[in-house]
C-alpha positions as CSV (number, residue, x, y, z in Angstrom):
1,X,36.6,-21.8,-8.8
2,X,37.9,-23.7,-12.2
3,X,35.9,-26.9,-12.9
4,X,37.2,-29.3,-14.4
5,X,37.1,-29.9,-17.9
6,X,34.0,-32.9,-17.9
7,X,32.1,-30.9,-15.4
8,X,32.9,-27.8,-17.5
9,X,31.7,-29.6,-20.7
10,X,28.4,-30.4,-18.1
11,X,27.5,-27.1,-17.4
12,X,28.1,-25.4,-20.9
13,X,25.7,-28.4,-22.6
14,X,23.2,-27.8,-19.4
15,X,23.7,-23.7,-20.6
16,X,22.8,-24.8,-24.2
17,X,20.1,-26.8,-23.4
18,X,18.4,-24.1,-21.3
19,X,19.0,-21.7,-24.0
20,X,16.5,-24.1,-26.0
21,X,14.0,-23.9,-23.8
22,X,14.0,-20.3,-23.4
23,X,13.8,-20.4,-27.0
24,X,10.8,-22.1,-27.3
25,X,9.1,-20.2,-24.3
26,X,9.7,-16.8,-26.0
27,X,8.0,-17.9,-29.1
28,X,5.0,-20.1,-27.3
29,X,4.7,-17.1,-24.9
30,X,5.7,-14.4,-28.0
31,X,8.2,-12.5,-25.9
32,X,9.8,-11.2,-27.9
33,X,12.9,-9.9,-25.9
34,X,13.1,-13.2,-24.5
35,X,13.9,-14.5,-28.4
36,X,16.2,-11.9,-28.9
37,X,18.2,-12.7,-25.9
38,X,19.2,-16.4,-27.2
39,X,20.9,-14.8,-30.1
40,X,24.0,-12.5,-29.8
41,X,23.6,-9.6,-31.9
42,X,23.8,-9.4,-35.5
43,X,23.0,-13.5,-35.8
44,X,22.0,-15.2,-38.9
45,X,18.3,-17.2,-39.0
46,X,17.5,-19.7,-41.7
47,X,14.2,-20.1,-41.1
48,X,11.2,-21.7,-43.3
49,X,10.1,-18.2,-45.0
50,X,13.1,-16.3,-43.6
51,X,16.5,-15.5,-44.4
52,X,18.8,-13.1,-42.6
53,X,19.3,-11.7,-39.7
54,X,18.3,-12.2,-35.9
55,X,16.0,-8.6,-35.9
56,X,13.7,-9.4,-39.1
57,X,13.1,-13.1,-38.0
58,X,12.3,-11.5,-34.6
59,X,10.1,-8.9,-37.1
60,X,8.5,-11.5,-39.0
61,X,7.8,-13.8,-35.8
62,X,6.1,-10.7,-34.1
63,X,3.6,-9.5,-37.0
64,X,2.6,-13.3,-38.3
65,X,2.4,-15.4,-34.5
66,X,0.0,-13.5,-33.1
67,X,-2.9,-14.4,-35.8
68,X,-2.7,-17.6,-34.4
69,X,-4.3,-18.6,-31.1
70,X,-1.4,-20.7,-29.9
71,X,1.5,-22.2,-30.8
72,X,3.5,-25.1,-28.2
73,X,7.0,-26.0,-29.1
74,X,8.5,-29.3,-28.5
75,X,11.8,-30.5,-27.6
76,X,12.9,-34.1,-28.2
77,X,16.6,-35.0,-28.8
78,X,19.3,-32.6,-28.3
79,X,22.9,-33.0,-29.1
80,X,25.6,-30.4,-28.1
81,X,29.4,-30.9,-29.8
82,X,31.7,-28.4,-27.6
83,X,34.7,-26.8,-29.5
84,X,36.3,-24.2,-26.8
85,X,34.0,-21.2,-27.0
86,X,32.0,-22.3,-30.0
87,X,29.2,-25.4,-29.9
88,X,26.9,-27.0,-32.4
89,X,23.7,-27.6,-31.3
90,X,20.9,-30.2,-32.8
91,X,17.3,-30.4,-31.2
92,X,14.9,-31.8,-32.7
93,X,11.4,-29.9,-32.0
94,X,7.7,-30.6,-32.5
95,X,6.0,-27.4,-33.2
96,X,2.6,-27.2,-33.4
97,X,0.0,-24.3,-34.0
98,X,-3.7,-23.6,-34.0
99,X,-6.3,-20.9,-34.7
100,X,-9.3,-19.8,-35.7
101,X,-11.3,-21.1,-38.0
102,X,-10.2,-24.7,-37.7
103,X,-10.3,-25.4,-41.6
104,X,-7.9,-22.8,-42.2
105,X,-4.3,-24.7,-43.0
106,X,-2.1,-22.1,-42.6
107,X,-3.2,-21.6,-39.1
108,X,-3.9,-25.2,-38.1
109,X,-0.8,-27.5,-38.5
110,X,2.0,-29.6,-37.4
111,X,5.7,-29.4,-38.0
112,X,8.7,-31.9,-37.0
113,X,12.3,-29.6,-37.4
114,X,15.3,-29.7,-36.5
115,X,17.4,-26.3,-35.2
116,X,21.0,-26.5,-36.2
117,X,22.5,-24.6,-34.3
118,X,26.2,-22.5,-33.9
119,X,26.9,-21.3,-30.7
120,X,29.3,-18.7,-29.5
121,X,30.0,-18.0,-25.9
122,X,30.7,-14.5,-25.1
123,X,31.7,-13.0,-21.9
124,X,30.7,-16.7,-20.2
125,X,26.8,-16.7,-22.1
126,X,26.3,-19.0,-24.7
127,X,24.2,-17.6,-27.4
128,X,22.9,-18.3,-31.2
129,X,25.2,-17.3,-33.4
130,X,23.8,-18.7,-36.3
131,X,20.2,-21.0,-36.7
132,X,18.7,-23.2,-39.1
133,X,15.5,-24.6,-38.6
134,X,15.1,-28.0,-41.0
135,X,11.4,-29.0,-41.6
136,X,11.5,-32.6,-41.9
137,X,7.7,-32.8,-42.0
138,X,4.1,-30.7,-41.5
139,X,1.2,-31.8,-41.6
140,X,-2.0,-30.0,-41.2
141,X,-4.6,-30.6,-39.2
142,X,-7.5,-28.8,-40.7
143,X,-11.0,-30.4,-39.3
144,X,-9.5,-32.4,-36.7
145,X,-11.8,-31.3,-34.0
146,X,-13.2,-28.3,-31.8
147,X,-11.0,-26.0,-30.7
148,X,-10.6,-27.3,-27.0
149,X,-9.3,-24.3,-24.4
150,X,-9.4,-23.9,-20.8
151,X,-12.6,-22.2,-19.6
152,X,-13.8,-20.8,-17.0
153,X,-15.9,-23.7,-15.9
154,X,-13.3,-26.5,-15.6
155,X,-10.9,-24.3,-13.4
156,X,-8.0,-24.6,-15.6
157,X,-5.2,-21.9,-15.4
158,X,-5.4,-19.9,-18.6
159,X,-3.2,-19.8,-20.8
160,X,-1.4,-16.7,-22.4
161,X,0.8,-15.7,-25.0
162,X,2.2,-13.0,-22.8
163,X,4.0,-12.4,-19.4
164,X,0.4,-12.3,-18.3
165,X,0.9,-16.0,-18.2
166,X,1.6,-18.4,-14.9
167,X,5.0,-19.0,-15.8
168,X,5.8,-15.2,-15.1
169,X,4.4,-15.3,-11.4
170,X,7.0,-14.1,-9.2
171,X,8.5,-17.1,-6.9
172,X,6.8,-17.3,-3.4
C-alpha cells in the first residue's frame, strides 16, 4: 500500500529515530552486532579518538567499553531533514560512564554530543552512512560519590552490559 507522502515522511523520521535508539542500546548493552546493524557497510565514523570506518570504531568500542562498568546514553532533541532516500540526522545525547576506582577520570565522566548524522536508505532500511559525534562538553565526575548498583538486597533487576540483560527477555 503507498502512503502518502506526510505519512511517508512519518514513518522514515519514526525509522530514524528508532535507529537512534538502537544505537545507544548496542553500545549501553555493548552488542556489538546490534552497532553494526545501524550502519550500512563500509560507513565512515568521526568519532572523539576515531577516524575511519564503521569496523574499527566498532573495534575500538569493543576493546576500550568494557573496562568500564557502565555506560547510559541519552537522547534529547532529534531532528531528521528527508531528501528522497538520503536524511540528515541531529540528536543530541547525554553520555555518561562510570567505573572502578571512582577517582579515575578517564573512566568516571560526562559528555553532552551531538551525532550528525547521513542516512541512506537501502532496500527500504535506513541506515548510517556516515556519523559525527560533536562533543560540546565533558565533564568528569571523579569523587562524586560511591558507586551505587543494584544489589541483591534491594531487589532491583540487574543490570548487564550483555543480552544477559532484561531487555533481551523474550516477549510473554
Amino acid at each position: 500500500m503507498t502512503q502518502s507522502p506526510e505519512v511517508q515522511a512519518l514513518l522514515d523520521k519514526q525509522a530514524i529515530y528508532e535507529l537512534a535508539c538502537r544505537y545507544c542500546r548496542g553500545i549501553d548493552r555493548l552488542d556489538l552486532e546490534m552497532v553494526r546493524g545501524c550502519y550500512h557497510p563500509g560507513a565512515r565514523e568521526h568519532h572523539p579518538g576515531y577516524e575511519g570506518d564503521v569496523e574499527g570504531f566498532i573495534t575500538m568500542v569493543g576493546n576500550g567499553l568494557p573496562r568500564l562498568t557502565g555506560t547510559m546514553h541519552v537522547i534529547a532533541n532529534h531532528l531528521v531533514e528527508l531528501e528522497g532516500d538520503r536524511a540528515r540526522a541531529e540528536t543530541y545525547v547525554n553520555a555518561y560512564h562510570w567505573g572502578e576506582p571512582l577517582d579515575d577520570p578517564t573512566k568516571n565522566f560526562s559528555t553532552g554530543s551531538r551525532y550528525v548524522d547521513h542516512l541512506h536508505r537501502r532496500d527500504g532500511e535506513w541506515r548510517i552512512a556516515e556519523r559525527w559525534c560533536v562533543r560540546n562538553w565533558a565533564r568528569v565526575e571523579v569523587d562524586s560519590g560511591e558507586l551505587q548498583l543494584p544489589d541483591d538486597d534491594n531487589k532491583w533487576p540487574a543490570a548487564h552490559r550483555n543480552r544477559e540483560d532484561v531487555i533481551y527477555l523474550p516477549l510473554h
